[in-house]
C-alpha positions in Angstrom: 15.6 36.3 33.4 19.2 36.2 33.3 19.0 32.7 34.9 17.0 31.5 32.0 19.4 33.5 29.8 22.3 31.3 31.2 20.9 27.9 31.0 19.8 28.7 27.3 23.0 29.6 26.0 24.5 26.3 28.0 21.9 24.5 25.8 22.3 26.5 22.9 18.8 27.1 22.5 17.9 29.2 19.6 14.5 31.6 19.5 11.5 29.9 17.0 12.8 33.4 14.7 16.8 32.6 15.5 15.8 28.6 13.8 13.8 29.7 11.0 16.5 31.8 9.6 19.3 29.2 9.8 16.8 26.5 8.1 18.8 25.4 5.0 17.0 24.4 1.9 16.4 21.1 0.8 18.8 21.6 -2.1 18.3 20.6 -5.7 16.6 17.3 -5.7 15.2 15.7 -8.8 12.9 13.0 -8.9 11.7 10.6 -11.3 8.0 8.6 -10.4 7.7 6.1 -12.5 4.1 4.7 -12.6 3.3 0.9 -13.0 -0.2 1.2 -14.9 -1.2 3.5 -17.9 -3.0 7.2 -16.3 -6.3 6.4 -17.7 -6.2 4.2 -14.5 -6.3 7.3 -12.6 -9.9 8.7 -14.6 -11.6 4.8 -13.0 -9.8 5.1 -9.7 -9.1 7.9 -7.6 -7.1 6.3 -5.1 -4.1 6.3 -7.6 -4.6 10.5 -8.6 -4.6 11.0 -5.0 -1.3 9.0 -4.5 0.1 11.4 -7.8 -1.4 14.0 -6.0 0.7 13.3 -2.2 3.8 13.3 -4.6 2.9 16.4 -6.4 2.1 18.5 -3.2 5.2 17.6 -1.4 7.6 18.2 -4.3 6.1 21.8 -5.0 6.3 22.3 -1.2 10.0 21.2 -1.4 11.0 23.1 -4.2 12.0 19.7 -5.8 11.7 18.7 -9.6 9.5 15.9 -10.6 9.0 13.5 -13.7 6.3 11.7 -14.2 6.4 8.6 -16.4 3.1 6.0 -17.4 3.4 2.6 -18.6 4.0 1.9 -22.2 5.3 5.9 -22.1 8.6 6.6 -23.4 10.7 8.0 -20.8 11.7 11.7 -21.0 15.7 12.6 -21.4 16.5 13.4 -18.0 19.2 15.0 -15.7 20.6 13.7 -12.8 18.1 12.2 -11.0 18.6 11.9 -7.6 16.0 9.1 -6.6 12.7 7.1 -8.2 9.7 6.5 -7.0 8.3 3.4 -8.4 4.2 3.7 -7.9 2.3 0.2 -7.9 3.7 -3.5 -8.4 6.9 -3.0 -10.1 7.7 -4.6 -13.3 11.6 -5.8 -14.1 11.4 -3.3 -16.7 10.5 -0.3 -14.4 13.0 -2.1 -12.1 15.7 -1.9 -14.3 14.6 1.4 -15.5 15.4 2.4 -11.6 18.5 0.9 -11.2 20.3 2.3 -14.1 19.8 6.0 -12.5 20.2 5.8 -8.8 20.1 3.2 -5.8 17.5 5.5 -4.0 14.2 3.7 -4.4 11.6 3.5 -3.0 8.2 1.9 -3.8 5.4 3.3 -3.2 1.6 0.8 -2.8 3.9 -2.1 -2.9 6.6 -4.0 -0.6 8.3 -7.0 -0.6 10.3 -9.0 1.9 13.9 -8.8 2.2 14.0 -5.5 -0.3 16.8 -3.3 -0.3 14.4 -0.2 -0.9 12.5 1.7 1.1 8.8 1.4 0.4 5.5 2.9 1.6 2.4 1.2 1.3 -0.4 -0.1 3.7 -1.5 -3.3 5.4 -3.9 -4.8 3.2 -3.5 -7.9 5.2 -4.7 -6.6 8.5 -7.5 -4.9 6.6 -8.9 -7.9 5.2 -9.0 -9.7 8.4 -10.7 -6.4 10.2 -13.8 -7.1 7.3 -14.2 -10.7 7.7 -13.7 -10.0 11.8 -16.6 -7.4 11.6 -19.0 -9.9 9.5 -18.5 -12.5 11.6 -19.7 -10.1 14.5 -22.5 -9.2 12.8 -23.2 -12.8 12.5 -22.3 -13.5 9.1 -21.7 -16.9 8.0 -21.0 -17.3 4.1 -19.0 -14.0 3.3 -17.7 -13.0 -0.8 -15.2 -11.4 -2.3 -15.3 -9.6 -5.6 -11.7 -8.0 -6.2 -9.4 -6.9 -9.3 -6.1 -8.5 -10.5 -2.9 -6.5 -11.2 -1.7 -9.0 -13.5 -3.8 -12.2 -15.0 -4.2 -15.0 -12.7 -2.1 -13.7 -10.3 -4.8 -12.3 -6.8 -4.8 -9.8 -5.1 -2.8 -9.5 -1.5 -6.1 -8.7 -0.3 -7.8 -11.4 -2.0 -5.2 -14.2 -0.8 -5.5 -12.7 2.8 -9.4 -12.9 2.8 -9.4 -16.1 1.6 -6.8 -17.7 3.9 -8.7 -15.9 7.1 -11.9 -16.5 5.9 -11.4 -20.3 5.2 -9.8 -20.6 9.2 -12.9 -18.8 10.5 -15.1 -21.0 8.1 -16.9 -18.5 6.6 -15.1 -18.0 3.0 -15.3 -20.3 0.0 -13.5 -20.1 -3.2 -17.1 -20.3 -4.7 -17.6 -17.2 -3.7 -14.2 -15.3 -5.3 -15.2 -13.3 -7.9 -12.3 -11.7 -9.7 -11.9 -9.2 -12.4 -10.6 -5.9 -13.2 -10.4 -2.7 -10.6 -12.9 -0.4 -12.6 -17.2 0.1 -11.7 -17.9 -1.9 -15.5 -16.5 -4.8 -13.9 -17.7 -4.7 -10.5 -20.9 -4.3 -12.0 -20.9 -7.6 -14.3 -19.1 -9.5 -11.1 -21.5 -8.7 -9.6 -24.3 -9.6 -12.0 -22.8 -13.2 -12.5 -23.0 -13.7 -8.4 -26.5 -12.9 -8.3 -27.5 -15.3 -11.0 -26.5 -18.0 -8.6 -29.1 -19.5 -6.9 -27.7 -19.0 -3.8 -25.1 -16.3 -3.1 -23.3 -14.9 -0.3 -25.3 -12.1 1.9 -22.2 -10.1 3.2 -19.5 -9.0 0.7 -15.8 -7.6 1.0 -14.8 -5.5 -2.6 -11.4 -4.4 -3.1 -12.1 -1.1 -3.8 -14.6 2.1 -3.8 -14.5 2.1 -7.8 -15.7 -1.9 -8.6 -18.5 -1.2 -5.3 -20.0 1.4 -7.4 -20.7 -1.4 -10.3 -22.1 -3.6 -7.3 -24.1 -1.5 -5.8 -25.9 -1.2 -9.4 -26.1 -4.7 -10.3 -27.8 -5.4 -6.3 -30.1 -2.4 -7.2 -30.9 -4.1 -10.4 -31.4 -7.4 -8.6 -34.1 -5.4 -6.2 -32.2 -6.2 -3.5 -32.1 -3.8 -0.4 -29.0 -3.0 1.3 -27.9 -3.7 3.7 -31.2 -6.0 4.2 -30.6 -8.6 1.8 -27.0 -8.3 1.3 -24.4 -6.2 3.2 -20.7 -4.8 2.1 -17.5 -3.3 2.8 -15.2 -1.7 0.0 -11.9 0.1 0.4 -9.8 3.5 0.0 -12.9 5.9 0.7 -12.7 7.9 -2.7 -14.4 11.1 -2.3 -17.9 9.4 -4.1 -18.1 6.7 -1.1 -20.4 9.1 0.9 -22.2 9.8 -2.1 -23.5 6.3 -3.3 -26.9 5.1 -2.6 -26.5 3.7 0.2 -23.2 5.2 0.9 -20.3 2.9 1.3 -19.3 1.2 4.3 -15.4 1.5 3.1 -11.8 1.2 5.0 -10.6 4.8 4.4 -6.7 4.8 3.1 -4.7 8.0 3.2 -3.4 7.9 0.0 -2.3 11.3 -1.1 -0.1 10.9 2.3 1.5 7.6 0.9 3.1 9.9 -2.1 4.5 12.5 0.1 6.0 10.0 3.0 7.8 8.3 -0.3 9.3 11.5 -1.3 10.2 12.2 2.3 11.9 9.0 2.5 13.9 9.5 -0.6 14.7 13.2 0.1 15.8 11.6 3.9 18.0 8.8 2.4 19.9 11.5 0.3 20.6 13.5 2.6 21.4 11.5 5.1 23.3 9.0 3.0 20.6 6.1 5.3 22.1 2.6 4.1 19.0 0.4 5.9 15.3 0.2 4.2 12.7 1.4 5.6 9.0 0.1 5.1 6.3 2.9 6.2 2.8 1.5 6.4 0.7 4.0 6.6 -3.0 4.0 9.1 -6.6 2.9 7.7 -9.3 2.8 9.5 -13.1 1.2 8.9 -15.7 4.1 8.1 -19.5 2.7 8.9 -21.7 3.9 6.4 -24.8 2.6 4.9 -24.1 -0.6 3.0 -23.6 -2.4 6.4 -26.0 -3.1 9.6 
């Protein structure tokens, strides 16, 4: 015992009990999240509530005060804020915005080469390239997409990776793009416009849980079984994916954990004063369910 004793106190080791009570707090922290889209977005898509959600949890965990700000919503007379989180693809509004409070930024669903911010997000490009990899496997040989657009005429990351991969592996055409909004009304008329073609891809890749539902009506409607006739694979894994008929074969994204790693990162970069960006992708990983063989 009084050997251990010795080479503790060399270490300075501290009891579990002796650590807790020297644990400083995180000190007053205020932080602004400024969202690119309007909240409505977050009643046709969970994945963004969950995100709001991540940011929520940690900041009440942390003791730390938080604004939340919409698009087209004035922003609230503040205090001193002490970093921004900047929630989808960044406008130069919402950038400026930003800038005029503090340099400690970070993005959060969105990153961009050569950035000065930090910025957590995931790797929609891998993803896409897992989907048309496990078509192809399953012998697929025409494979669709049927996506949203966060601005007009401008695709998805997603999209342009599915259809760069796809084209090398010679299974995609740009026939077969079907591009709308991100909401279940518009996966469902996509949808309905695909299957009026004569011919029509049998295996298809959605962007997201919320346009599948719509697609999964507008196959029903067609009398189509899945995945029979016509297989696909959607992503994020909202809490309805298990709940569809069939349920959805989706790529499940930890979104509520993208919020709190971006308030971690800005809470981090104050208090260490970190001068280097960092870019935190955060895991997915392909859940099976019925819409695929």
């Amino acid at each position: 015992k009084h050997r251990i004793l010795e080479i503790a106190e060399k270490l300075e080791y501290k009891s579990s009990s002796a650590r807790k009570s020297q644990v400083l707090p995180v000190g007053h922290h205020h932080i602004l999240a400024l969202y690119s889209y309007q909240q409505e977005l977050e009643i046709n898509d969970p994945y963004y509530l969950a995100i709001r959600h991540g940011i929520e949890t940690q900041c009440e965990k942390l003791a730390i005060e938080l604004t939340n700000c919409y698009l087209n919503s004035t922003l609230p007379e503040l205090k001193k804020v002490t970093g921004v989180l900047i929630i989808g693809q960044p406008t130069r509004e919402l950038r400026e915005t930003a800038c005029a409070l503090t340099d400690n930024i970070c993005f959060i669903d969105f990153h961009e080469a050569g950035s000065q911010y930090d910025a957590v997000d995931i790797d929609l490009v891998r993803i896409a390239k897992e989907v048309v990899d496990f078509f192809i496997q399953q012998g697929a040989s025409r494979i669709g997409f049927i996506g949203g657009q966060d601005r007009p005429g401008k695709p998805d990351i997603r999209e342009v990776a599915f259809v760069e991969y796809g084209q090398l592996k010679g299974v995609v055409s740009p026939d077969d793009i079907w591009r709308g909004g991100f909401s279940s009304s518009s996966g469902y008329e996509l949808a309905k416009q695909m299957l009026a073609q004569e011919e029509f891809p049998r295996a298809l890749f959605v962007a997201s849980d919320s346009i599948a539902i719509g697609v999964l009506r507008a196959i029903h409607e067609r009398g189509l079984a899945i995945p029979e006739d016509i297989s696909l694979i959607s992503v994020n894994d909202i809490p309805t994916a298990r709940f569809t008929f069939p349920p959805l074969s989706t790529v499940r994204i930890h979104s509520e954990m993208m919020g709190s790693q971006g308030v971690n990162l800005l809470i981090e970069k104050a208090r260490d004063g970190r001068a280097l960006p960092l870019n935190v992708f955060v895991p997915s990983v392909l859940k099976l369910r019925g819409t695929t063989c």
